[in-house]
C-alpha atoms as an extended CHARMM CRD file, in Angstrom:
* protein
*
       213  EXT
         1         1  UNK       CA            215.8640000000      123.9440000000       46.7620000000  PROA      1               0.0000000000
         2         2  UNK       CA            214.9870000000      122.7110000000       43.2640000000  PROA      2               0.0000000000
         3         3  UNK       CA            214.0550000000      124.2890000000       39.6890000000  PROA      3               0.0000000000
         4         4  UNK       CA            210.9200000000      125.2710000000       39.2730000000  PROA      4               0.0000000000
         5         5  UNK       CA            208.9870000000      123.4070000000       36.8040000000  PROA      5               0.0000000000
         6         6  UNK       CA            207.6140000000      125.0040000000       33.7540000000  PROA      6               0.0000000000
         7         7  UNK       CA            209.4160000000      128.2390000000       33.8750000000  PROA      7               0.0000000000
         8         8  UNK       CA            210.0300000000      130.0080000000       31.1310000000  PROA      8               0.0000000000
         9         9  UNK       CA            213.7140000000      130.4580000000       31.1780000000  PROA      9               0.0000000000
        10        10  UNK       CA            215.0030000000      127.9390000000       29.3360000000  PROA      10              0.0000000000
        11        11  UNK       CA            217.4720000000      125.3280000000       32.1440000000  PROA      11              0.0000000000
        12        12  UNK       CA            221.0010000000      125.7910000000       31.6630000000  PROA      12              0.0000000000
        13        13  UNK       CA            223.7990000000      123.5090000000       33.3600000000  PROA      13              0.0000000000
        14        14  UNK       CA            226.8710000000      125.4740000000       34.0650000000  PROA      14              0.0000000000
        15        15  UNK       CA            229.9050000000      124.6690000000       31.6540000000  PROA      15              0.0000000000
        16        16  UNK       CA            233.3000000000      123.7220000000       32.7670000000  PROA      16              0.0000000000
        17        17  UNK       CA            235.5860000000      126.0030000000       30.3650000000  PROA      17              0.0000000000
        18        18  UNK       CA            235.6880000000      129.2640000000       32.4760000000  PROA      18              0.0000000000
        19        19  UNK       CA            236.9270000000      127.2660000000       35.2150000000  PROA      19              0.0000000000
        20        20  UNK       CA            240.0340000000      125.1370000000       33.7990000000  PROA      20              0.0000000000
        21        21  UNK       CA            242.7340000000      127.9560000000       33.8450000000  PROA      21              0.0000000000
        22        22  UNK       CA            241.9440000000      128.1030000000       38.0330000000  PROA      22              0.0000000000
        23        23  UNK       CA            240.6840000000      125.5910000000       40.5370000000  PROA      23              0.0000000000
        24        24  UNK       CA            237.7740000000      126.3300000000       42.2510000000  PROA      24              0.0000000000
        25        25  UNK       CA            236.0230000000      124.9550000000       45.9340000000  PROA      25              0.0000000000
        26        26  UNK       CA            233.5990000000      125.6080000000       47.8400000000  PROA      26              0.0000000000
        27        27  UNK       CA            233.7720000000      127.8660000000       51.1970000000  PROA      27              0.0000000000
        28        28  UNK       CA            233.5330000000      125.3020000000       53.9770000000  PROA      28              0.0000000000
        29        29  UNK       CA            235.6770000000      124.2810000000       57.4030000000  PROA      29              0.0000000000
        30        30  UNK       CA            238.3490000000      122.7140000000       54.8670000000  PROA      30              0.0000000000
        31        31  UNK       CA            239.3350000000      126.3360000000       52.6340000000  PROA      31              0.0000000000
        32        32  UNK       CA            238.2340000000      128.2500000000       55.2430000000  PROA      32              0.0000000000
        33        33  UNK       CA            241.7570000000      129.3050000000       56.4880000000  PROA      33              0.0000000000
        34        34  UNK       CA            242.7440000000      130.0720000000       52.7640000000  PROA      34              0.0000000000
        35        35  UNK       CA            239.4450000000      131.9670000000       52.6930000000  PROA      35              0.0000000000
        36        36  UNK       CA            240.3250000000      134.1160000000       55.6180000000  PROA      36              0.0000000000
        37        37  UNK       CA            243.8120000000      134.4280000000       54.5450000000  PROA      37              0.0000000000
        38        38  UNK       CA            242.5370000000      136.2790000000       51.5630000000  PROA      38              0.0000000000
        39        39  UNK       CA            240.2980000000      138.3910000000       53.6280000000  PROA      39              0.0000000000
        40        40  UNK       CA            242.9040000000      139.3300000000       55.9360000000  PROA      40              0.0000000000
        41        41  UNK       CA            245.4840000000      140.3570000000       53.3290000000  PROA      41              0.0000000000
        42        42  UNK       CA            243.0990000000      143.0220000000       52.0330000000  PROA      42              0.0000000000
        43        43  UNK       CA            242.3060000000      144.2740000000       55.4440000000  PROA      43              0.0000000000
        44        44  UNK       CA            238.8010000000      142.4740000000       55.8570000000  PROA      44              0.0000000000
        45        45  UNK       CA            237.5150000000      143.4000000000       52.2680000000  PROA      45              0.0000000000
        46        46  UNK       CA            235.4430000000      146.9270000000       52.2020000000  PROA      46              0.0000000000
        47        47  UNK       CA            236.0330000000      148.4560000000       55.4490000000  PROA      47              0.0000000000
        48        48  UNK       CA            236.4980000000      144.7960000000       57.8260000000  PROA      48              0.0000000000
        49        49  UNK       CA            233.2730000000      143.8570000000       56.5830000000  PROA      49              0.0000000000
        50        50  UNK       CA            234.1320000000      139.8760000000       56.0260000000  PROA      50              0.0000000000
        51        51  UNK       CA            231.6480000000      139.2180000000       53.3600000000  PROA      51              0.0000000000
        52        52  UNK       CA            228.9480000000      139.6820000000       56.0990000000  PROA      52              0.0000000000
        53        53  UNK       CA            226.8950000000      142.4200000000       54.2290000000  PROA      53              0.0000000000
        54        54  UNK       CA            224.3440000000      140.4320000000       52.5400000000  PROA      54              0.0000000000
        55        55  UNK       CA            223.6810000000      137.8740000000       55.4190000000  PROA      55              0.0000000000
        56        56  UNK       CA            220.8600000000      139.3440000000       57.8960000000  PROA      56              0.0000000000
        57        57  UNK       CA            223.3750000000      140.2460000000       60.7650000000  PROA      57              0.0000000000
        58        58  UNK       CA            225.3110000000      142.6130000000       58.4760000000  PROA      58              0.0000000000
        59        59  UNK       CA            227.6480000000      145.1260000000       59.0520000000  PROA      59              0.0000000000
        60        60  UNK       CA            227.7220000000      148.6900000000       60.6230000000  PROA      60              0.0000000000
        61        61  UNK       CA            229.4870000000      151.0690000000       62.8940000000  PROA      61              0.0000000000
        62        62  UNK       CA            228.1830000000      148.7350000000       65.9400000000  PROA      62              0.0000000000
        63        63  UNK       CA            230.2780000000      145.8550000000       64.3050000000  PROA      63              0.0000000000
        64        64  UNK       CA            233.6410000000      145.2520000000       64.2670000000  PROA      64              0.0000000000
        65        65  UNK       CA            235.6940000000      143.3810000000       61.9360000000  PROA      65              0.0000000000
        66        66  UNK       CA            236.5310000000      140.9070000000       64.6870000000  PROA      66              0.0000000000
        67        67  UNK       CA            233.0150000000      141.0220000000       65.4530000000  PROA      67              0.0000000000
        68        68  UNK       CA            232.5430000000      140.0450000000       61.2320000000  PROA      68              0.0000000000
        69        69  UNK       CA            235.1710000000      137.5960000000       61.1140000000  PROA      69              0.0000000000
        70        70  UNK       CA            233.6550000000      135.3760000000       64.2650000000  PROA      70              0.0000000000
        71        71  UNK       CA            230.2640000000      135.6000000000       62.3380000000  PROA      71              0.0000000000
        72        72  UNK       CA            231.4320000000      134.3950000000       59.0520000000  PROA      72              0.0000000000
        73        73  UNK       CA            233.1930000000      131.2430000000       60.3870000000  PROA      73              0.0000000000
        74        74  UNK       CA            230.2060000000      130.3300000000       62.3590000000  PROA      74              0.0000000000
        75        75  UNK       CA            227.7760000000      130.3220000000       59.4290000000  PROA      75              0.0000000000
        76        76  UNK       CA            230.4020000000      128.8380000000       57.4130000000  PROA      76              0.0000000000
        77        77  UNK       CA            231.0130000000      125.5660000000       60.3910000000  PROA      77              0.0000000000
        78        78  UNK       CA            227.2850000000      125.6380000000       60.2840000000  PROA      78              0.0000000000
        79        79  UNK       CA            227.1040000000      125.2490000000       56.8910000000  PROA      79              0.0000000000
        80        80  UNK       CA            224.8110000000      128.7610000000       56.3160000000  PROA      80              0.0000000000
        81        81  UNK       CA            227.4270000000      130.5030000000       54.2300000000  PROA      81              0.0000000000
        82        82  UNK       CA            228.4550000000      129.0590000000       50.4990000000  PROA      82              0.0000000000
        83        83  UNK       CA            231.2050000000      130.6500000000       47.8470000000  PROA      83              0.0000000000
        84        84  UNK       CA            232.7210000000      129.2390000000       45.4710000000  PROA      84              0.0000000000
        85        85  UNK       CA            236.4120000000      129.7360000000       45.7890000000  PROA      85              0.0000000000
        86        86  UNK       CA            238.9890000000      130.7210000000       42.9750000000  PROA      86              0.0000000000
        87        87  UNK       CA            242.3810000000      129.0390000000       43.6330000000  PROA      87              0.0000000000
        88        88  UNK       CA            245.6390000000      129.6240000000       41.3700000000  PROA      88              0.0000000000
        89        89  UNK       CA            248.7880000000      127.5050000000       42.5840000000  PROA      89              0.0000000000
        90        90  UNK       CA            246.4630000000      126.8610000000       46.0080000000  PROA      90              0.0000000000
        91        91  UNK       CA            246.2260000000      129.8160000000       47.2850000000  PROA      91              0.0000000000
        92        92  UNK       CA            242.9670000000      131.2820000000       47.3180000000  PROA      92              0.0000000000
        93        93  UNK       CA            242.4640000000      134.6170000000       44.8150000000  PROA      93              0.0000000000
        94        94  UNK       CA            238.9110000000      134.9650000000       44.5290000000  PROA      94              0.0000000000
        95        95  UNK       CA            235.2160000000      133.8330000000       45.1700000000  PROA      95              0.0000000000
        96        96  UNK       CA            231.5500000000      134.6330000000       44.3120000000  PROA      96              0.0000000000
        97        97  UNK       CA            229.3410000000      134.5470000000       46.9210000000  PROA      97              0.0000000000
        98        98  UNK       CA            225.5740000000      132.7280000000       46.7880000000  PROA      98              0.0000000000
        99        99  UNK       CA            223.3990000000      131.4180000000       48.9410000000  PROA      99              0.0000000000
       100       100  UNK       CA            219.0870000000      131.1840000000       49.6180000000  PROA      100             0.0000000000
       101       101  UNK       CA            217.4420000000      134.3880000000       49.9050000000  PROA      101             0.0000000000
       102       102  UNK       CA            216.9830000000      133.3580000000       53.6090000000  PROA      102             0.0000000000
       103       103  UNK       CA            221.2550000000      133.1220000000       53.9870000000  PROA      103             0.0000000000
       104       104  UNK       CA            221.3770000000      136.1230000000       51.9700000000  PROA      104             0.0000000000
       105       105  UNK       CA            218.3500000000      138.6220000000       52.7480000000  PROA      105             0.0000000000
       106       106  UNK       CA            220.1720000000      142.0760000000       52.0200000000  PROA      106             0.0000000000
       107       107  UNK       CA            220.2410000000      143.4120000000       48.9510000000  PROA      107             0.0000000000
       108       108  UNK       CA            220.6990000000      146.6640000000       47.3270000000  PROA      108             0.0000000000
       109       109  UNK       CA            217.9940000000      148.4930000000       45.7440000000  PROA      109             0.0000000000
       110       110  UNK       CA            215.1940000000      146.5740000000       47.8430000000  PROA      110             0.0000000000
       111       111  UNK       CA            212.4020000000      148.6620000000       47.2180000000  PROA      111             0.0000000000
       112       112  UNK       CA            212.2850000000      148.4590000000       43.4240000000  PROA      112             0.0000000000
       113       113  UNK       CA            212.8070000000      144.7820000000       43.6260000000  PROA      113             0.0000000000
       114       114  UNK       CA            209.6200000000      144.5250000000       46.1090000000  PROA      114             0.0000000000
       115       115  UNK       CA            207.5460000000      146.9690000000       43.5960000000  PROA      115             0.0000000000
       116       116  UNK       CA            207.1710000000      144.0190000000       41.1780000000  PROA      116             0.0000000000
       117       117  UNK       CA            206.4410000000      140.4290000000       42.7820000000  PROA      117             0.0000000000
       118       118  UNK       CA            209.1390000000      137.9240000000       40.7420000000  PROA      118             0.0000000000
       119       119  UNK       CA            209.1260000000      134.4780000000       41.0470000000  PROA      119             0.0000000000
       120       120  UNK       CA            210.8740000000      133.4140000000       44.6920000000  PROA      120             0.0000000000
       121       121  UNK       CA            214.6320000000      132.7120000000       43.8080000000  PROA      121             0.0000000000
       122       122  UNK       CA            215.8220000000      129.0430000000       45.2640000000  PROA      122             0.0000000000
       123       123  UNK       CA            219.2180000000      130.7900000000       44.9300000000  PROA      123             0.0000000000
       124       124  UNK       CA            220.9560000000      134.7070000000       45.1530000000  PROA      124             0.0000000000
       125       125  UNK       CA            224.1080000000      135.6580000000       44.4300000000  PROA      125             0.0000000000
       126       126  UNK       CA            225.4290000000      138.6370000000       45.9330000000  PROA      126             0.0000000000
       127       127  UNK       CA            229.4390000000      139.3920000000       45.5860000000  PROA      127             0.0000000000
       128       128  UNK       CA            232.0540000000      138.6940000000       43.9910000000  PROA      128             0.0000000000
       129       129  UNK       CA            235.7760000000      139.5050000000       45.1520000000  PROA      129             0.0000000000
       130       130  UNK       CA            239.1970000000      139.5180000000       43.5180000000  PROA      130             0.0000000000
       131       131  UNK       CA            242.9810000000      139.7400000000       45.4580000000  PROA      131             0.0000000000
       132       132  UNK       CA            243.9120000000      142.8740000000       43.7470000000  PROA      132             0.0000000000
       133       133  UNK       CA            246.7650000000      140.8850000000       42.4570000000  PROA      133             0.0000000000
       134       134  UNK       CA            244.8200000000      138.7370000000       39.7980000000  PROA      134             0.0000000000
       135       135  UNK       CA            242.2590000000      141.3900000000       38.5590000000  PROA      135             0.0000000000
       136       136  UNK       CA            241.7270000000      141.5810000000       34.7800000000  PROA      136             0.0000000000
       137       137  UNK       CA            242.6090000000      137.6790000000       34.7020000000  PROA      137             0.0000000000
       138       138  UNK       CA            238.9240000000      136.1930000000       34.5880000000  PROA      138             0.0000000000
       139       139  UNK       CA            238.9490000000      135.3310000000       38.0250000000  PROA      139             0.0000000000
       140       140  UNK       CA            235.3220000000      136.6490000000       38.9590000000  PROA      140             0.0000000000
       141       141  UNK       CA            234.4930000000      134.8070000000       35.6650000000  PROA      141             0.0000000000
       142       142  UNK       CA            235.5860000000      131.2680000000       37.1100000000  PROA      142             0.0000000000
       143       143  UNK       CA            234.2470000000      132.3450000000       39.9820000000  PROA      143             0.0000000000
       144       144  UNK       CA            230.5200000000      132.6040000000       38.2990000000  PROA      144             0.0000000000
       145       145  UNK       CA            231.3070000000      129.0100000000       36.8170000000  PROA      145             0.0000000000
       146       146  UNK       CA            232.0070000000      127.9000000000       40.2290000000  PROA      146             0.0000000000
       147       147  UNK       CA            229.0620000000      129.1240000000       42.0420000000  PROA      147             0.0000000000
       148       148  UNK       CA            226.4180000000      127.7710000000       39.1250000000  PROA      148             0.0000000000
       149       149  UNK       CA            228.4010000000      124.5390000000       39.4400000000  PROA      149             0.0000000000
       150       150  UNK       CA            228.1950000000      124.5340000000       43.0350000000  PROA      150             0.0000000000
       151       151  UNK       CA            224.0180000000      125.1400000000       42.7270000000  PROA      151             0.0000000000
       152       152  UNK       CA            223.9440000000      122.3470000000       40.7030000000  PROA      152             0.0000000000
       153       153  UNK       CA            225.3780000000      120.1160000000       42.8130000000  PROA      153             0.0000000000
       154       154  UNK       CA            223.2900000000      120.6040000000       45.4020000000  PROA      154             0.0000000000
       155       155  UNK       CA            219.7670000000      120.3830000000       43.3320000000  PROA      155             0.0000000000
       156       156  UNK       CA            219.8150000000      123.5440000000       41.1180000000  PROA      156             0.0000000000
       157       157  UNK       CA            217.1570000000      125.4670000000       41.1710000000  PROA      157             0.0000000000
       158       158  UNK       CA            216.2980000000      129.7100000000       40.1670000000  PROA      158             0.0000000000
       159       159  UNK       CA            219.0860000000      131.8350000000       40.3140000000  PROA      159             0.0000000000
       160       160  UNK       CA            218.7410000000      135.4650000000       40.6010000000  PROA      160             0.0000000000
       161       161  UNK       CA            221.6990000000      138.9820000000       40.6080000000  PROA      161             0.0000000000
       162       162  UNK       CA            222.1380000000      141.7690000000       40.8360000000  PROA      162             0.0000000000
       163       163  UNK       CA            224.8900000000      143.1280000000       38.3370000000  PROA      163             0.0000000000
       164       164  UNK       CA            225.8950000000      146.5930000000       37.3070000000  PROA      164             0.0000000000
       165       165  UNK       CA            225.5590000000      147.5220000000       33.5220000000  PROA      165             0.0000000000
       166       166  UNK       CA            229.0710000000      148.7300000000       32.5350000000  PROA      166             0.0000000000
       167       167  UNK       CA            228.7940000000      148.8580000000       28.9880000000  PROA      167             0.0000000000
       168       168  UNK       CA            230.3890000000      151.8940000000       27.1420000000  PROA      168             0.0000000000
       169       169  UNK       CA            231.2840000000      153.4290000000       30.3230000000  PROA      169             0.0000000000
       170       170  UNK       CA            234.2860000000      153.4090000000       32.8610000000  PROA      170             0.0000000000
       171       171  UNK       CA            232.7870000000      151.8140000000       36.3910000000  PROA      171             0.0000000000
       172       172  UNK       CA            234.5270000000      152.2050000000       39.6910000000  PROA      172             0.0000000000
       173       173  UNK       CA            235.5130000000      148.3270000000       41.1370000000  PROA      173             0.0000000000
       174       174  UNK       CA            233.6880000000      149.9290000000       44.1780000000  PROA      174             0.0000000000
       175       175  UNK       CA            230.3860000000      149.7230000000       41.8680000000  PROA      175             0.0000000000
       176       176  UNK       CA            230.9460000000      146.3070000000       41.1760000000  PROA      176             0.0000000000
       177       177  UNK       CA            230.6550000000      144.2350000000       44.2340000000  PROA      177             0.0000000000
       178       178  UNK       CA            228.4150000000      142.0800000000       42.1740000000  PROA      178             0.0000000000
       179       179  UNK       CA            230.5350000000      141.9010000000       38.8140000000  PROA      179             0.0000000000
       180       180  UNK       CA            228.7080000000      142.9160000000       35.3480000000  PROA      180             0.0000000000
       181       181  UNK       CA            225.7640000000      142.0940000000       33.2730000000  PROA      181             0.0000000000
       182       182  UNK       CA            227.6770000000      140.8970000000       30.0140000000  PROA      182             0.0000000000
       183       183  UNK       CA            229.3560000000      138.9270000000       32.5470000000  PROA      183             0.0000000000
       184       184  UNK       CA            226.3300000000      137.1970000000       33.5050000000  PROA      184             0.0000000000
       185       185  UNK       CA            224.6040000000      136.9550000000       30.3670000000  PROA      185             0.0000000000
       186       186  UNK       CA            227.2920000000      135.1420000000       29.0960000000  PROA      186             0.0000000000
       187       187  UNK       CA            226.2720000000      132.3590000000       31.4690000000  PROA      187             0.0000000000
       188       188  UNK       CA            222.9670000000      132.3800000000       30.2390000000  PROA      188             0.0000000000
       189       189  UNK       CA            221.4300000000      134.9550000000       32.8190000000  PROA      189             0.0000000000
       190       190  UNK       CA            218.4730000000      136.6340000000       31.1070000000  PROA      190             0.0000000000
       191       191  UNK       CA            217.5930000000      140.2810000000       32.2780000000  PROA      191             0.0000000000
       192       192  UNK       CA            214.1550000000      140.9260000000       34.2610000000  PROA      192             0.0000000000
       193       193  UNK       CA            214.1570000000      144.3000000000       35.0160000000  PROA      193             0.0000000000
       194       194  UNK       CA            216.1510000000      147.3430000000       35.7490000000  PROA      194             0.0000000000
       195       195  UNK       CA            216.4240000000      148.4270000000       39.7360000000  PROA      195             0.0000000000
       196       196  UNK       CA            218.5220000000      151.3840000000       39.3120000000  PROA      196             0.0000000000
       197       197  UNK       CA            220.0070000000      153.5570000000       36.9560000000  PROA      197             0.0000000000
       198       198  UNK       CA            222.4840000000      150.6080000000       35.8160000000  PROA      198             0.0000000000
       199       199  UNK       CA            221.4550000000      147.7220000000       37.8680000000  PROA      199             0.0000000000
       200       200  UNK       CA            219.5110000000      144.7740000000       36.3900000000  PROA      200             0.0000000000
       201       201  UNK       CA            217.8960000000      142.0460000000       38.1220000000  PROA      201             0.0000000000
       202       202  UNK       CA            218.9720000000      138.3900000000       35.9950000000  PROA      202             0.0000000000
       203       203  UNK       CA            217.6720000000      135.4010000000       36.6370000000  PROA      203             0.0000000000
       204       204  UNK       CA            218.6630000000      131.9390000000       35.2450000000  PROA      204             0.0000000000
       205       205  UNK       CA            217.6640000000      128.1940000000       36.0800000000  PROA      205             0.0000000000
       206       206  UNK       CA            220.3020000000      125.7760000000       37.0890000000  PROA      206             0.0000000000
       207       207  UNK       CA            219.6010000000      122.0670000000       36.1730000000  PROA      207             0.0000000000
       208       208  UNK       CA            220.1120000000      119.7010000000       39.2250000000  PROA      208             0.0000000000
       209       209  UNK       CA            223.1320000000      117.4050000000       38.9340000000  PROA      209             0.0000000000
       210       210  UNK       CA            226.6860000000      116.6660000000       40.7330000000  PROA      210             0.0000000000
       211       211  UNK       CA            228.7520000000      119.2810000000       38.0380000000  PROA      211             0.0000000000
       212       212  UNK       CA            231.5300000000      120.0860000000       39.8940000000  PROA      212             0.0000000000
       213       213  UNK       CA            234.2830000000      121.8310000000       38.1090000000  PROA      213             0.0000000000
């Protein structure tokens, strides 16, 4: 997974400053039980669904949240699930979760983002969660900073999302699994197209480099 040279989005490196109120890490065999602990203490996150969803097994009435849990920790020993985790005093309050189009093939409003070919992504992000504890704190902010940071360190590359347009309007949290578009744009996302009614497709490019927050 690298950038894609010649592109005409311009090659941003993700800055440090959204990041230094929290720490964030990635999701791997070391934060996974701080991970999980998060999880579990909000009942396995949108019905038991472990942040399974976007990853091709998904989730569904023939899969329980046991079933969800097993799955994530396997791709996540086997190195085929990545987050970037939001920490505050070490415990874990937060992440954004990203990964290759291949990790992360499910996506909402498929068939308008097949109607129009787009350059193939290196990278997708796909949710974002906060512990209901911290929202309104900037913690799916850091989390953003975390995840381009992450992408960076491991070669950069096209990243594309999915946010929800919330501007001048009042948006359920239920709407916005994948945070909002100012959000975005304010890491240097630029907008492609529209998918829904509110939901843009952005797309950035990451510059390789070990930028860990």
């Amino acid at each position: 997974m690298r950038g894609h040279p010649g592109s005409d989005a311009a090659a941003v490196t993700p800055e440090s400053s959204a990041t230094s109120r929290f720490d964030v890490r990635p999701l791997d065999d070391s934060t996974w039980p701080a991970f999980a602990e998060l999880v579990a203490r909000h009942n396995g996150v949108w019905g038991g669904c472990w942040c399974m969803g976007f990853h091709s097994e998904g989730v569904g009435r023939d899969r329980s949240p046991a079933q969800n849990r097993a799955d994530k920790l396997s791709r996540v020993s086997a190195g085929r699930a990545h987050a970037a985790l939001v920490f505050d005093d070490g415990r874990c309050i937060g992440w954004c979760q990203f990964g290759s189009p291949e990790e992360l093939p499910r996506i909402k409003h498929q068939r308008a983002y097949r109607e129009k070919p787009v350059a193939a992504p290196d990278w997708r992000i796909t949710c974002f969660f906060v512990d209901r504890t911290h929202r309104g704190e900037g913690v799916a902010d850091a989390a953003l900073a975390g995840a381009l940071h992450e992408i960076a360190r491991l070669g950069g590359g096209r990243v594309e999302s999915f946010p929800e347009d919330a501007a001048g309007r009042t948006v359920s949290g239920s709407f916005l699994h994948n945070a909002t578009l100012s959000m975005f744009e304010r890491h240097g996302f630029r907008r492609d197209r529209q998918l829904g009614k509110h939901r843009w497709l952005v797309t950035t490019e990451v510059s390789a480099g070990d930028a860990s927050p």
